[in-house]
N, C-alpha and C positions, 0 to 999 in steps of 0.2 A: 780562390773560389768566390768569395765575397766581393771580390771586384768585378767579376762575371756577371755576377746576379745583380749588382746594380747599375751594370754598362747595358743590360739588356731589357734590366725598367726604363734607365732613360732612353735607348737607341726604340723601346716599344713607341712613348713618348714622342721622339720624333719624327717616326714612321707614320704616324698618325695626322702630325701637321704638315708632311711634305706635298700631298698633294693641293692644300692649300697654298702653300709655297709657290709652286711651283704653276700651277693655274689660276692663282689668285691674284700675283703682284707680277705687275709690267717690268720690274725690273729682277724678278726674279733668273737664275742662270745654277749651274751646276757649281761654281765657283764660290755663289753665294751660299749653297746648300752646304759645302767642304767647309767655309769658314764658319756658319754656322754650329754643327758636326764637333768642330774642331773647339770652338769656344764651350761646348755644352763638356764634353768630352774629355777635353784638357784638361781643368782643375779637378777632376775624379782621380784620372792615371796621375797626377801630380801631387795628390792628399795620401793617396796610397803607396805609391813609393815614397814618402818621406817616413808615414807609417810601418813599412818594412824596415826601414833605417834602425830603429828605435827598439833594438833586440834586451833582453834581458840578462844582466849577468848572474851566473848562477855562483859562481867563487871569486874571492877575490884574494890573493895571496903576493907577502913582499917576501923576494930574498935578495941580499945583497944589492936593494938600491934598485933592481926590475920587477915591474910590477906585473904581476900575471893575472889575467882577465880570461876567465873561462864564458864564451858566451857561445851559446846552440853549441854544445859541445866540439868547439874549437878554442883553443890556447893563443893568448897573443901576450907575445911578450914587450911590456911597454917599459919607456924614461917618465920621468914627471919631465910635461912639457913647459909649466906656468907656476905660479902663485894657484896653490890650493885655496878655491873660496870658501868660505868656513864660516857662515853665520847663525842663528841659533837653530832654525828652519830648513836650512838646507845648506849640502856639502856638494863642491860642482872640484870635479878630479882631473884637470887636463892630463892626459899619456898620451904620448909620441908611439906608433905602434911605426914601427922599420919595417915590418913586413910586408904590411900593409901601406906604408907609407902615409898615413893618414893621421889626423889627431881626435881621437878617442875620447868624447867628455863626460865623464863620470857622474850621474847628478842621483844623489841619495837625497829622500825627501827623508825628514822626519818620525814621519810615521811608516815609513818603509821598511824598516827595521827593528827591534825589540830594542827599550829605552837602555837595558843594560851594553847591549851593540852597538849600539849609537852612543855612549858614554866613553865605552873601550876604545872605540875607533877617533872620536875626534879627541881624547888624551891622547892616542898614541902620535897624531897627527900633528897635535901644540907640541908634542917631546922632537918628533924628527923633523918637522919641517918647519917649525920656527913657528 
């Protein structure tokens, strides 16, 4: 919905300077109008789907070495792909999701979390993964 409402300020936007375009400059063409379009266009539909990307996980649970990540109420069951990063500020979690076939990056801020959450989880982190 939110991509809608701002594809349609900027297409108001350039609906406005088309006719300019279009009877104003000698070398205007329908081709220039598309690449136009396209360049205005582009980087909107491209901020937005990377922003869809970026879902929240609501659980996180280990058994036996698979990690399970509940995000929008689906389960995926992951491997540790890498080296867990682990600095004071922030915790970044590579999983290997098979199902999905893709690699899953885990990034806990700081303050994401309740300081006693965030104590429990990178102890347990320094205990299992070295």
């Amino acid at each position: 919905m939110q991509l809608i409402l701002v594809l349609c300020f900027v297409n108001v936007g350039f609906l406005a300077i088309t006719p300019y375009v279009i009877y104003g400059h000698p070398l205007s063409s329908p081709t220039l109008l598309l690449i136009l379009w396209l360049s205005i266009n582009g980087p909107i539909c491209w901020w937005h789907s990377r922003k869809k990307q970026s879902d929240n996980v609501r659980q996180i649970s280990v058994k036996h070495g698979i990690w399970i990540l509940e995000i929008e109420n689906r389960k995926y069951y992951c491997e540790l792909n890498a080296e867990i990063l682990c600095w004071q500020w922030i915790l970044i979690i590579p999983l290997y999701s098979a199902e999905s076939r893709s690699v899953i990056r885990l990034v806990i801020l700081r303050d994401s979390i309740s300081a006693e959450e965030n104590s429990i989880l990178r102890r347990w982190i320094h205990s299992e993964c070295g």
